[in-house]
LUMGU-647611 format. One line per field, with one value per atom (N, C-alpha, C): residue number from 0; atom name; residue in one letter; z, x, y. Coordinates in steps of 0.2 Angstrom, whole numbers. Layout:
REM LUMGU-647611
num = NUM  ...
atomo = CA  ...
residuo = A  ...
zz = Z  ...
xx = X  ...
yy = Y  ...
END
This chain:
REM LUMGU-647611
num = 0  0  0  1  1  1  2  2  2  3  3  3  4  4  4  5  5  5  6  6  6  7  7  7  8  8  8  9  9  9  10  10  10  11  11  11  12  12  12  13  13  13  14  14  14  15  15  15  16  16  16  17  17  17  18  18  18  19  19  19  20  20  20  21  21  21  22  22  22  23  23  23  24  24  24  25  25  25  26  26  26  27  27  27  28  28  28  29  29  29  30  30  30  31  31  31  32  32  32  33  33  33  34  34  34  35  35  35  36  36  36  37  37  37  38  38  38  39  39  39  40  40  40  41  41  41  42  42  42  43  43  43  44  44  44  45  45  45  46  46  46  47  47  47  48  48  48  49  49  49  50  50  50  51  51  51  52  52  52  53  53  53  54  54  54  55  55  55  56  56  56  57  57  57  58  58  58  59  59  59  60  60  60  61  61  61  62  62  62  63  63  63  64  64  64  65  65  65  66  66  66  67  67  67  68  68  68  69  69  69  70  70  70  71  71  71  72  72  72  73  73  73  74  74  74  75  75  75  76  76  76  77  77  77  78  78  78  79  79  79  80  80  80  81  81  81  82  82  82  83  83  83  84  84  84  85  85  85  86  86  86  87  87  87  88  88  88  89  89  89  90  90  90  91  91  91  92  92  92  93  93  93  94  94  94  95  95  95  96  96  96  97  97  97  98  98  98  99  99  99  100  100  100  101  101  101  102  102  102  103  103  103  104  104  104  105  105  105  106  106  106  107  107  107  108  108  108  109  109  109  110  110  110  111  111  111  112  112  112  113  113  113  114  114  114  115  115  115  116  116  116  117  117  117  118  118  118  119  119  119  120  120  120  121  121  121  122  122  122  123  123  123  124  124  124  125  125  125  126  126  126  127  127  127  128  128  128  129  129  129  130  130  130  131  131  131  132  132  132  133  133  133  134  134  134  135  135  135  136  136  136  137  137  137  138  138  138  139  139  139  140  140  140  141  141  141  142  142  142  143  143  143  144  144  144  145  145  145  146  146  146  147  147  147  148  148  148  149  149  149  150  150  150  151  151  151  152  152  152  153  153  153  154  154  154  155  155  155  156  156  156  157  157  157  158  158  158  159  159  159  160  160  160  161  161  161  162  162  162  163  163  163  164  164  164  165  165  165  166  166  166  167  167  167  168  168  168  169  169  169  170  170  170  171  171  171  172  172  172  173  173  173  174  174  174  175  175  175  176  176  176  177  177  177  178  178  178  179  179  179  180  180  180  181  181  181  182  182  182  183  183  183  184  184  184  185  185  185  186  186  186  187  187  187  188  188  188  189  189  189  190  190  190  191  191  191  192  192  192  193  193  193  194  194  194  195  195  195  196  196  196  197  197  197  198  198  198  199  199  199  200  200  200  201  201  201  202  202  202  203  203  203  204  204  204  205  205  205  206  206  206  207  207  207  208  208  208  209  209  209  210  210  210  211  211  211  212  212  212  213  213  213  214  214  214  215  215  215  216  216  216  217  217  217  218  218  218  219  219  219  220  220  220  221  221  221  222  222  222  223  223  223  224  224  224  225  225  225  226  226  226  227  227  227  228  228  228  229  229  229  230  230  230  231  231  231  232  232  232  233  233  233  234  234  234  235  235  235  236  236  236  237  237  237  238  238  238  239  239  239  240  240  240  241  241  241  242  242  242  243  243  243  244  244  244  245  245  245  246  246  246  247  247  247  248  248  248  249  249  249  250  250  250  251  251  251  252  252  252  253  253  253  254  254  254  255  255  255  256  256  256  257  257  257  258  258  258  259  259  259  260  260  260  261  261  261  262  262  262  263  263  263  264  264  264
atomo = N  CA  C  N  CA  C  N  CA  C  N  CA  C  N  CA  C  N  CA  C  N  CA  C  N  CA  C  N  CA  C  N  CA  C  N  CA  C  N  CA  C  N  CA  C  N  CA  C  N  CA  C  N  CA  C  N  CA  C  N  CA  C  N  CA  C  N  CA  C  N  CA  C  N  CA  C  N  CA  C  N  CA  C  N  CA  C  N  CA  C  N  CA  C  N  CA  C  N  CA  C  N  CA  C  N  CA  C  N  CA  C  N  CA  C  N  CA  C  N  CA  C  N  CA  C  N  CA  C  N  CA  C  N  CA  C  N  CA  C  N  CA  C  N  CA  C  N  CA  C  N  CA  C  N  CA  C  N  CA  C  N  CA  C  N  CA  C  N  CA  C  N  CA  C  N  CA  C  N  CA  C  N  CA  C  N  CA  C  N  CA  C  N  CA  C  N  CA  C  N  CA  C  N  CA  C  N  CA  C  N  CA  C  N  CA  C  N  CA  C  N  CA  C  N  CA  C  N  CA  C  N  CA  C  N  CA  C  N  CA  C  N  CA  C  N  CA  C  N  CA  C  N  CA  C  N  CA  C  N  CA  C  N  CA  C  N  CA  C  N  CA  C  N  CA  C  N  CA  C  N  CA  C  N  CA  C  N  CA  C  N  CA  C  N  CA  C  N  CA  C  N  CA  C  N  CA  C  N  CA  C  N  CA  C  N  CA  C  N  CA  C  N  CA  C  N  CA  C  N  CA  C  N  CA  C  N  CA  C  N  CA  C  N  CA  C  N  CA  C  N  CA  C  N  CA  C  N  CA  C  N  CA  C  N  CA  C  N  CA  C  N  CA  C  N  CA  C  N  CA  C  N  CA  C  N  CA  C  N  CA  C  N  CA  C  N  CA  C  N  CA  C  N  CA  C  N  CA  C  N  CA  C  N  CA  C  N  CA  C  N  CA  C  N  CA  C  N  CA  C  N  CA  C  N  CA  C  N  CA  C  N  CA  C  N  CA  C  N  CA  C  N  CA  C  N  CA  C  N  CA  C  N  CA  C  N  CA  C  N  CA  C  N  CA  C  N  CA  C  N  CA  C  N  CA  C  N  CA  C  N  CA  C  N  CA  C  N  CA  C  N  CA  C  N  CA  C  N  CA  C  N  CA  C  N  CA  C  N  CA  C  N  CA  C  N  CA  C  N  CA  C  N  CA  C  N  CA  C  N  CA  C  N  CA  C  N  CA  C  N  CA  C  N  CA  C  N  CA  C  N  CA  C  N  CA  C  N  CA  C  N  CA  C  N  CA  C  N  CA  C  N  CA  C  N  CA  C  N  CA  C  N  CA  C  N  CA  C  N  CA  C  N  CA  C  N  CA  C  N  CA  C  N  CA  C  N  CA  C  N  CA  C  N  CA  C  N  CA  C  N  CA  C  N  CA  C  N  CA  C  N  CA  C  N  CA  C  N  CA  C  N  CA  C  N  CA  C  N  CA  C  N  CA  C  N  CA  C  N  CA  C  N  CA  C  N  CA  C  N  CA  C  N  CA  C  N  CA  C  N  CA  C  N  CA  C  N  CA  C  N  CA  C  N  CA  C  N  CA  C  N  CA  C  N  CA  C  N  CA  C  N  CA  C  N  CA  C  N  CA  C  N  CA  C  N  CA  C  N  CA  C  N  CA  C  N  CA  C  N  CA  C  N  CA  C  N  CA  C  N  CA  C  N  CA  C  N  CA  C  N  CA  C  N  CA  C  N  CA  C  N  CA  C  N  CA  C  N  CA  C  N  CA  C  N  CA  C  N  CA  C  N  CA  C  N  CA  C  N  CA  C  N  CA  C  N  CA  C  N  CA  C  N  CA  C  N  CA  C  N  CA  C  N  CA  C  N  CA  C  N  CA  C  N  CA  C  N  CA  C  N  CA  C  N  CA  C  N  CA  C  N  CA  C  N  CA  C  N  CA  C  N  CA  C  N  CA  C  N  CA  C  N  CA  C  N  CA  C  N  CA  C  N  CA  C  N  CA  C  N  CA  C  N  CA  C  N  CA  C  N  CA  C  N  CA  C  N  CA  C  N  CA  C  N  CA  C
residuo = X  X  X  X  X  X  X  X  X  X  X  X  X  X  X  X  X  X  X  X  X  X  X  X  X  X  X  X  X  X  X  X  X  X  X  X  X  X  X  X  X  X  X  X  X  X  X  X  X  X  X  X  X  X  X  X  X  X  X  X  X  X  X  X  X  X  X  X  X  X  X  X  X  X  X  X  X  X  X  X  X  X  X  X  X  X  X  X  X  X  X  X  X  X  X  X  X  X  X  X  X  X  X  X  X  X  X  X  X  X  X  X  X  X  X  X  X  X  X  X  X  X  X  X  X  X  X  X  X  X  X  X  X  X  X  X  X  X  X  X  X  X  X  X  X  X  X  X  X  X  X  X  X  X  X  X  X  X  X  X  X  X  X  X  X  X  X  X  X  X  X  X  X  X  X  X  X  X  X  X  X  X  X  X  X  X  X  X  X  X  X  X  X  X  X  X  X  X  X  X  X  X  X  X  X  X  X  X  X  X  X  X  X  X  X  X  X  X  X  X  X  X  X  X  X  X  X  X  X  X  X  X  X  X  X  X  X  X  X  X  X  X  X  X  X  X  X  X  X  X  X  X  X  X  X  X  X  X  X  X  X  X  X  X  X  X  X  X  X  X  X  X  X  X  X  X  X  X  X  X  X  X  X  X  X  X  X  X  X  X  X  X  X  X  X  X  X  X  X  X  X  X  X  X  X  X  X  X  X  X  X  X  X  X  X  X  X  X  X  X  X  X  X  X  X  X  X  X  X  X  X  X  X  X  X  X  X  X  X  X  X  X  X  X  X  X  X  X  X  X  X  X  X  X  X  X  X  X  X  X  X  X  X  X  X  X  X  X  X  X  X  X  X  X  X  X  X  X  X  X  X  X  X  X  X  X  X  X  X  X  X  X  X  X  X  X  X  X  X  X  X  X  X  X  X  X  X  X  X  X  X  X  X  X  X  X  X  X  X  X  X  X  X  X  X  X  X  X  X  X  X  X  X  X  X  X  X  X  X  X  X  X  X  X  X  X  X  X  X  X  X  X  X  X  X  X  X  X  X  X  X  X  X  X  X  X  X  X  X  X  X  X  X  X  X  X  X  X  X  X  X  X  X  X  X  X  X  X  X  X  X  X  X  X  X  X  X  X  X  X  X  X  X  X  X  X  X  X  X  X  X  X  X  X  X  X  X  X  X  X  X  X  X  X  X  X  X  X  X  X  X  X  X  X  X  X  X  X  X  X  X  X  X  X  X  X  X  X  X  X  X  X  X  X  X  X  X  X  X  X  X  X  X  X  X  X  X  X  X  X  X  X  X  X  X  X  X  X  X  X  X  X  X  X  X  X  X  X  X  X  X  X  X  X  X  X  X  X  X  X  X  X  X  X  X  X  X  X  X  X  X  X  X  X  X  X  X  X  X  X  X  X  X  X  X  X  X  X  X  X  X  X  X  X  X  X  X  X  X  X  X  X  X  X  X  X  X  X  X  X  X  X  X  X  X  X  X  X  X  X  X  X  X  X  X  X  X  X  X  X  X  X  X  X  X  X  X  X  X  X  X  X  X  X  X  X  X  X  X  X  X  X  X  X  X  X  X  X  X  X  X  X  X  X  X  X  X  X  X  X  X  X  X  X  X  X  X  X  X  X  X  X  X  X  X  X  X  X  X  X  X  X  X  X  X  X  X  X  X  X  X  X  X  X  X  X  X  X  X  X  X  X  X  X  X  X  X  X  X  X  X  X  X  X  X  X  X  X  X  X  X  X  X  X  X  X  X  X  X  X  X  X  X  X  X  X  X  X  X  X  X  X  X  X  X
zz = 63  67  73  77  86  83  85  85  92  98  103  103  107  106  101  96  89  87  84  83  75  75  66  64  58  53  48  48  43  42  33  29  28  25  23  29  34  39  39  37  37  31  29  23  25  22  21  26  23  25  29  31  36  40  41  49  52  48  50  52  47  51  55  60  65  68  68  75  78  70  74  76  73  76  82  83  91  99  96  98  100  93  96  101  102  107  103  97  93  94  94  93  89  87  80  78  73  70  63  63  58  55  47  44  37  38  33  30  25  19  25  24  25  33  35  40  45  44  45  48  44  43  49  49  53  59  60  66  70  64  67  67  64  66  74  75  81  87  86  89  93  86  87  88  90  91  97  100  105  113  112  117  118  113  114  118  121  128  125  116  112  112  111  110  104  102  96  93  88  86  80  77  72  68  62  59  52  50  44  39  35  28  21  17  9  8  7  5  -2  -6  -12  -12  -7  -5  -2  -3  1  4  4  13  18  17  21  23  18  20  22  25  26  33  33  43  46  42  46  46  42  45  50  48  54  61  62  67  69  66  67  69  68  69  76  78  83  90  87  93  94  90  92  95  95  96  89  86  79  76  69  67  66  67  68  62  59  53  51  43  38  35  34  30  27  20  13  11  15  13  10  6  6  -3  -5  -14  -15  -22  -28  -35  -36  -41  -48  -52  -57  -63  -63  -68  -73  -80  -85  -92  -96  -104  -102  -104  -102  -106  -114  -118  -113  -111  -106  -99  -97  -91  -90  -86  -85  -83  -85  -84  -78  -73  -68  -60  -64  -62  -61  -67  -69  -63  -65  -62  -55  -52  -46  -42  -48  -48  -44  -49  -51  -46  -42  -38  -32  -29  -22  -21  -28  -26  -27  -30  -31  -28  -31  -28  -18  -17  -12  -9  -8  -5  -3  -12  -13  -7  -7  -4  3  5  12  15  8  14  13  6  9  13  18  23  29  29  35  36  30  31  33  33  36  41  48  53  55  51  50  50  43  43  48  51  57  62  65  70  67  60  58  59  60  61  58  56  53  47  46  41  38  29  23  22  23  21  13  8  4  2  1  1  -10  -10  -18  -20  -25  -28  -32  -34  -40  -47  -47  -52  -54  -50  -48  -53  -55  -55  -63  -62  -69  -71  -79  -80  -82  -78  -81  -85  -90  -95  -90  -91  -91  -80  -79  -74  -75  -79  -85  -80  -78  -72  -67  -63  -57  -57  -63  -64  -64  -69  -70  -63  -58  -53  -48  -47  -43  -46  -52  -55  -53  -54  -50  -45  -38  -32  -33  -35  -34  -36  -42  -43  -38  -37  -32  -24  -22  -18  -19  -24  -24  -28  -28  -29  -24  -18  -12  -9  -7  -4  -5  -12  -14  -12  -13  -10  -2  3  9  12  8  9  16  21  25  32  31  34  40  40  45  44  39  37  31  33  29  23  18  13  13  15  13  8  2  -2  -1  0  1  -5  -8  -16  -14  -12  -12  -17  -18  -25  -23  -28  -24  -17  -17  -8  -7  -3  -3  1  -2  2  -2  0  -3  -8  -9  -15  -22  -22  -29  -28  -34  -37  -37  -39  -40  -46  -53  -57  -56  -51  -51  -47  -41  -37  -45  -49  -53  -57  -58  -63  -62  -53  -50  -48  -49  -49  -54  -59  -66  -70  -68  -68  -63  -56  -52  -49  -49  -45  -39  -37  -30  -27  -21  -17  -8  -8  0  7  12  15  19  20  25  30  34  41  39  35  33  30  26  22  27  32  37  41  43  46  43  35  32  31  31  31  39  42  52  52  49  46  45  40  34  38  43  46  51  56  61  58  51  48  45  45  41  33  32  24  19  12  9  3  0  -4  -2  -2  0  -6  -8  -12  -12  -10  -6  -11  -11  -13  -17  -18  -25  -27  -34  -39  -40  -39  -43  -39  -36  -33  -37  -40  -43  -50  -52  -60  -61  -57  -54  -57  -54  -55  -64  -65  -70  -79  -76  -80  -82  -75  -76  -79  -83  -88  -93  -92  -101  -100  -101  -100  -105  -113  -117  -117  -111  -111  -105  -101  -99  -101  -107  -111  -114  -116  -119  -113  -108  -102  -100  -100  -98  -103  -109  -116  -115  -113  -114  -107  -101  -97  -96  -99  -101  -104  -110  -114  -111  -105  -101  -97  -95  -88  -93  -101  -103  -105  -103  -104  -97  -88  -85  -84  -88  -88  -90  -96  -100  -96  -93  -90  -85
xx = -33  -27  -28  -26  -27  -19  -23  -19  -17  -20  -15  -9  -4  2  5  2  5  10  17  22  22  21  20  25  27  32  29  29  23  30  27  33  26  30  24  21  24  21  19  24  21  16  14  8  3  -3  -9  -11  -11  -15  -10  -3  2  0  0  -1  -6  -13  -20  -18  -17  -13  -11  -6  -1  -7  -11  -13  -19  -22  -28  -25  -16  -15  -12  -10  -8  -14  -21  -27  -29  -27  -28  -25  -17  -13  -8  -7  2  5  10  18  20  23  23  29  33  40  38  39  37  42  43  47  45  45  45  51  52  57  61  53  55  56  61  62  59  58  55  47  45  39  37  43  43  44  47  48  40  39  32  24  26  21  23  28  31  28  30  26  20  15  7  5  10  8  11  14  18  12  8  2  -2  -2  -7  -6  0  2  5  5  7  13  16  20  25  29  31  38  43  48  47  50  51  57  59  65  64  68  66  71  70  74  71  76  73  73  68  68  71  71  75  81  85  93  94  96  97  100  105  106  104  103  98  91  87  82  83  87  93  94  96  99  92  86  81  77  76  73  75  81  84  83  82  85  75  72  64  63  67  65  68  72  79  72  70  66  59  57  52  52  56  59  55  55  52  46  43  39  33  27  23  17  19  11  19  17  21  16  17  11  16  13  18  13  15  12  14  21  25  23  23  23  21  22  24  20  18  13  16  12  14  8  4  0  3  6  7  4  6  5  12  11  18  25  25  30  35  32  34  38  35  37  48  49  55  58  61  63  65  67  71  64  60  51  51  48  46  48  56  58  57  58  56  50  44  37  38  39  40  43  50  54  52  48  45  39  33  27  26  33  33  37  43  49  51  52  52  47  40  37  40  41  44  49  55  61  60  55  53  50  46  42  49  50  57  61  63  68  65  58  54  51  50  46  48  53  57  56  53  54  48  42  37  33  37  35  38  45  47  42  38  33  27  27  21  12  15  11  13  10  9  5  7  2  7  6  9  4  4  -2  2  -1  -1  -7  -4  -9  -8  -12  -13  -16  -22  -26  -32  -36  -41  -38  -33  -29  -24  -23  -22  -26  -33  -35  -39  -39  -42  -36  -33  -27  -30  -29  -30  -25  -28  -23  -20  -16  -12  -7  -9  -7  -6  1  0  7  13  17  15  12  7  3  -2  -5  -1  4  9  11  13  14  13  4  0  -3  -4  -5  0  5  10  9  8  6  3  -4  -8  -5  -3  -3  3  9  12  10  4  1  -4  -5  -10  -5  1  5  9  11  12  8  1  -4  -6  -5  -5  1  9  13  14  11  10  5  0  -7  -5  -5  -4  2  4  11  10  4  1  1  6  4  4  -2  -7  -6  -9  -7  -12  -15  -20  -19  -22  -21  -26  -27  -31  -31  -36  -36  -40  -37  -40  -42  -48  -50  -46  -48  -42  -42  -37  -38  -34  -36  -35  -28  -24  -16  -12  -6  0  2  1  3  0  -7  -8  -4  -4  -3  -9  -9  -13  -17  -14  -16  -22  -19  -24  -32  -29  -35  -37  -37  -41  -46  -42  -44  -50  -50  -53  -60  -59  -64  -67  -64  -67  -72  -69  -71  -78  -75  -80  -78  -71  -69  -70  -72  -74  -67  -65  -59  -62  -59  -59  -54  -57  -52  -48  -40  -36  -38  -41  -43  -47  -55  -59  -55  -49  -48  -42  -38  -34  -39  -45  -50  -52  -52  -55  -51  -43  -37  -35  -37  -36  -41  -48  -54  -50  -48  -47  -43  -38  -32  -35  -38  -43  -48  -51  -55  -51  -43  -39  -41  -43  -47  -41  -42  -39  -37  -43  -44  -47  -47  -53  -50  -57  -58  -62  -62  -63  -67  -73  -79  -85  -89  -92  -94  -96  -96  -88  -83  -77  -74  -75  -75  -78  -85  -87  -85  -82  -79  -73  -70  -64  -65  -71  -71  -76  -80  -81  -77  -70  -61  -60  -60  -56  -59  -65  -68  -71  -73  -76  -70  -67  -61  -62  -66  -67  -72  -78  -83  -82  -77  -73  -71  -65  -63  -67  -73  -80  -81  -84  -85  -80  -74  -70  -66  -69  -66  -66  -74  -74  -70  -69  -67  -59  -56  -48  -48  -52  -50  -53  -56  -56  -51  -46  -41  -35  -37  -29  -27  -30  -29  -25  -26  -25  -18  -18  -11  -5  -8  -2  -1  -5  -3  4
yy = -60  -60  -55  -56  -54  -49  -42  -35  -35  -37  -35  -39  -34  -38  -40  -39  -41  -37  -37  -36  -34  -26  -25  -21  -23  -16  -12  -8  -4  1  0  4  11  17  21  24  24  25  35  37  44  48  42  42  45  48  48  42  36  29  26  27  23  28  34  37  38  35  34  25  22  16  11  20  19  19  27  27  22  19  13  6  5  0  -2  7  6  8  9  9  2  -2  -9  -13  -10  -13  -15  -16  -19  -15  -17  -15  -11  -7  -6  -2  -6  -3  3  9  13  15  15  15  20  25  31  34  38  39  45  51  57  59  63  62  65  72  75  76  71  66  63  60  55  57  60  65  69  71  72  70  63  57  56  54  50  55  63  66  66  66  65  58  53  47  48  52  50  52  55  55  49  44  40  33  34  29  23  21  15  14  8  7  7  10  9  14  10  15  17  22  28  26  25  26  30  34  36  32  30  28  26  29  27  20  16  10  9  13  12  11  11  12  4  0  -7  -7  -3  -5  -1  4  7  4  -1  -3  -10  -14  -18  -18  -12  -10  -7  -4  -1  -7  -11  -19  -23  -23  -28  -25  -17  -14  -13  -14  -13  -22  -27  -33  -36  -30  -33  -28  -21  -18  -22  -26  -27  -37  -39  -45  -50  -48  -52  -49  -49  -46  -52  -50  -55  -52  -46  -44  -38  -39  -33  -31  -26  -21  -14  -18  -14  -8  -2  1  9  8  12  14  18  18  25  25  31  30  38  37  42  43  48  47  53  55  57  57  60  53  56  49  48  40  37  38  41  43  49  50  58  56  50  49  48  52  50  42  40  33  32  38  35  35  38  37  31  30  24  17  16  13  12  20  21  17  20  18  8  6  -2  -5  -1  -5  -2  3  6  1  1  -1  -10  -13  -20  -23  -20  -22  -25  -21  -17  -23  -24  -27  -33  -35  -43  -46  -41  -42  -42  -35  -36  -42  -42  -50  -58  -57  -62  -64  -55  -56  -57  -56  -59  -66  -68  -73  -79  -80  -87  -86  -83  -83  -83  -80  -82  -88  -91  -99  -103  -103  -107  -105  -100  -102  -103  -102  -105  -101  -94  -88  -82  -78  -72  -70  -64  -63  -58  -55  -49  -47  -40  -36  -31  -33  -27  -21  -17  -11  -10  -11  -10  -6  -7  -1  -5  -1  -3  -1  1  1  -4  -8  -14  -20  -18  -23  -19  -12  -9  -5  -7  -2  5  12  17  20  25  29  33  36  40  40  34  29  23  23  18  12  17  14  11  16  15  9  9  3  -5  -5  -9  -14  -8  -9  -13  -10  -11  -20  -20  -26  -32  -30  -36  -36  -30  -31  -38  -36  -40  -48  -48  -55  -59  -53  -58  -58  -54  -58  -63  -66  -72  -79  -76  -81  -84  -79  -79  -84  -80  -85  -90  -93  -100  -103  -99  -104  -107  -100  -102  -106  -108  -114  -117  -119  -123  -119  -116  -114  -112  -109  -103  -97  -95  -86  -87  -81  -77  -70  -70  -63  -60  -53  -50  -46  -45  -41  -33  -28  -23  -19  -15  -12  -8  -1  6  7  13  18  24  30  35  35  39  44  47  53  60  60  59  59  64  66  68  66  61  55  58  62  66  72  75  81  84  91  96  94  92  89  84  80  73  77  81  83  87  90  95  89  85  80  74  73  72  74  81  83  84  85  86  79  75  69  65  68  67  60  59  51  53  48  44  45  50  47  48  45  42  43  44  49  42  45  39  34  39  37  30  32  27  22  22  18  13  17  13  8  9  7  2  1  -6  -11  -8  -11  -16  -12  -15  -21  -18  -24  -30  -28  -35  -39  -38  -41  -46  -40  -46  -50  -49  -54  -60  -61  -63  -63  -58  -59  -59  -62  -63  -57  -56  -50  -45  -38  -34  -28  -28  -21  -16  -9  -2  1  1  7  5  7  6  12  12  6  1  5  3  -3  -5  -13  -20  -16  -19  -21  -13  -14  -16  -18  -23  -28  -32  -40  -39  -34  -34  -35  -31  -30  -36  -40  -47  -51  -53  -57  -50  -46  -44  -34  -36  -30  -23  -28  -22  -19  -24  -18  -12  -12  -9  -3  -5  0  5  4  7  11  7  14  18  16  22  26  25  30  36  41  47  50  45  46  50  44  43  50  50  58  63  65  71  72  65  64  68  66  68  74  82  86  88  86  86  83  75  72  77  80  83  90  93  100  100
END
């Protein structure tokens, strides 16, 4: 997909990975409607985005609230005179053992990192398919594709991303727009807790810094690529999951029980 000129809404924008994002997609020359919770946030991305001569608007809203996510779409699709690339990159995570997790989490979890995309790409797509161009960018995970303990929601979640983007891009075959699926390994955002960074290290996961990982995501768009998954080895233990899963479970056994002392603090 040709980034110049291309007319983008990026949720998540004051993320880690959305504000590394914003600024390589407005490098390439898009448009870009940015749509983050926090406001404040968002206030001071727009800032530091605001030297770099691009184009682009700012709105803060909770996509949890519908109508709030409802009038900052609409209002993100009226400034840019149509959206031509969505990029789901809004979501919510939570380390504990799942008996413990609050329900209104959970839910959170489930309807930020699933929901929420679904409904987005719904109210755009029809306008997409009548010109018969575009693309849906999901941002997922390798948790996505390997369930870990004690991200037992999170996984859940990221799981469905994935499947309803490959349900998606089977039902758009022919249309002209495109679903790219993207699956981070960690990365070093706001998004963990102190917890997770201890337990990271304790463990010695592999995480990956924004910028690099905005960078592979820009990749995938202009290659139109279908699936992309971020790192090794755990790219590899991805497709490894998917057919022999138990030999899986064996390697990550002592792992899980070093992660769950961490979980529970």
């Amino acid at each position: 997909m040709q980034l110049d000129k291309a007319r983008v809404l990026l949720t998540g924008a004051a993320g880690g990975i959305g504000s590394a994002l914003a600024k390589q997609l407005l490098q390439r020359g898009a448009t870009l409607a940015l749509i983050g919770r926090n406001e404040a946030a968002m206030k001071s991305l727009a800032d530091n985005l605001g030297d770099s001569g691009g184009n682009f608007h700012a709105t803060s809203a909770d996509l949890l609230d519908s109508m709030a996510r409802t009038k900052a779409v609409e209002q993100s699709r009226n400034l840019l005179g149509g959206v031509d690339l969505l990029i789901n990159c809004a979501g919510m995570s939570s380390f504990h053992p799942f008996p413990d997790e609050d329900s209104a989490v959970i839910e959170g979890i489930i309807r930020l990192n699933l929901l929420i995309p679904m409904l987005l790409t719904r109210q755009l797509l029809p306008e997409m398919i009548q010109r018969r161009s575009g693309r849906i960018v999901n941002v997922g995970s390798t948790f996505g594709s390997i369930g870990f303990a004690w991200f037992t929601a999170y996984s859940a979640s990221k799981f469905g991303l994935r499947g309803f983007s490959e349900a998606l891009r089977r039902e758009l075959d022919g249309t002209g727009v495109g679903v790219t699926y993207v699956a981070p390994r960690a990365v070093k955002t706001a998004l963990n807790t102190g917890a997770v960074y201890r337990m990271a290290e304790a463990t010695r996961m592999n995480m990956d810094e924004p910028a690099w990982v905005a960078a592979k995501i820009v990749a995938a768009i202009e290659a139109d690529a279908k699936d992309v998954y971020l790192g090794f080895p755990e790219k590899y233990f991805a497709r490894i999951n998917s057919f022999l899963p138990r030999l899986v479970d064996a390697g990550l056994r002592k792992q899980s029980q070093l992660m769950e002392r961490f979980a529970r603090s």
